[in-house]
C-alpha positions as CSV (number, residue, x, y, z in Angstrom):
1,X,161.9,161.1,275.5
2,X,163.4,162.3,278.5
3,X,167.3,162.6,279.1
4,X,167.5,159.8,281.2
5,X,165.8,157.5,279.3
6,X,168.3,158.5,276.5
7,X,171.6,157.3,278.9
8,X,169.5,154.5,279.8
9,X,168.9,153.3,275.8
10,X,173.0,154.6,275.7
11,X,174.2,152.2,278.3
12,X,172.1,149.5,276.9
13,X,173.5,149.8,273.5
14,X,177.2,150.5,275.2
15,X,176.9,146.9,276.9
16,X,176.4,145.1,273.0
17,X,178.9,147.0,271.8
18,X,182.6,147.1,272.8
19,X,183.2,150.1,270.5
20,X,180.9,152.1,271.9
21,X,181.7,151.3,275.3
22,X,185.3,152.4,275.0
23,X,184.1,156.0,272.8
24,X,181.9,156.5,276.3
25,X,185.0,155.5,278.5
26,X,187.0,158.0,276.7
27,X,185.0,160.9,276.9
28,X,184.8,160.0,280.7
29,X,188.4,160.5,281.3
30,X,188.7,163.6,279.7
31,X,189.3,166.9,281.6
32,X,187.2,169.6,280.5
33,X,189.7,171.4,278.1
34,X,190.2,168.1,276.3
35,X,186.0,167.7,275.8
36,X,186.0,171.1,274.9
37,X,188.3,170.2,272.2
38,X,186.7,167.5,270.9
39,X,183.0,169.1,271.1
40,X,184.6,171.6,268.4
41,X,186.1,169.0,266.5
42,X,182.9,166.5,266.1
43,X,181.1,169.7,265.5
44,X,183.0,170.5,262.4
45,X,183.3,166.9,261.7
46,X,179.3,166.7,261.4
47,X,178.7,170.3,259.6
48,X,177.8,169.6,256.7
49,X,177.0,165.4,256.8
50,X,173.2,165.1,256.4
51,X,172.9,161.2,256.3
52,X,170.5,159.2,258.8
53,X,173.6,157.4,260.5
54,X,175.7,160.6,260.9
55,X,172.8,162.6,262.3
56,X,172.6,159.7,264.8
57,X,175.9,159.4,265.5
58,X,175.9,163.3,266.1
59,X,173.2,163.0,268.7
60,X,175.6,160.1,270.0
61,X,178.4,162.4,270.5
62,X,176.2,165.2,271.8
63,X,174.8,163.2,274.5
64,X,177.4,161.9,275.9
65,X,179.7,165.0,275.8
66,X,177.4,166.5,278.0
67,X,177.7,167.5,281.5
68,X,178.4,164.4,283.1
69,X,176.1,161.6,280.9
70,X,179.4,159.7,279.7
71,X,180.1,158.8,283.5
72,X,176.5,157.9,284.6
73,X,176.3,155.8,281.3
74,X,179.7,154.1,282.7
75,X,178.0,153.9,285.9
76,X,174.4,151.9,284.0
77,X,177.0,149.6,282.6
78,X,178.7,148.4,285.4
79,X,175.6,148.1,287.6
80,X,175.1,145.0,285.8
């Protein structure tokens, strides 16, 4: 599956769920020091955690802290 399919499934998701929507809006207001923070800190959160929904919620966090994805997942959102 190609990355933008991914922010795509993301944004879809993010719309169902408030939670999620406001973890995304987050990450899009951070300055680059401060996501470089928290990259560090979710990847010594997930070291060591092996189960299904923590992988997923790694990949969760991986994708969004990426480059810009948290913003054009923002921008999926409020297309609708």
């Amino acid at each position: 599956m190609r990355m933008g399919e991914v922010i795509e499934q993301i944004a879809e998701v993010c719309r169902r769920d408030s939670q999620l929507r406001e973890i995304v809006r987050a990450v899009a207001r951070m300055s680059l020091e401060e996501k470089d923070v928290f990259v560090s800190k979710v990847r010594r959160y997930f070291l060591n955690k092996a189960g299904e929904v923590d992988v997923e919620a790694y990949k969760f966090y991986s994708i969004i802290l990426e480059g810009d994805n948290s913003r054009k997942i923002l921008e999926l959102i409020e297309e609708d």
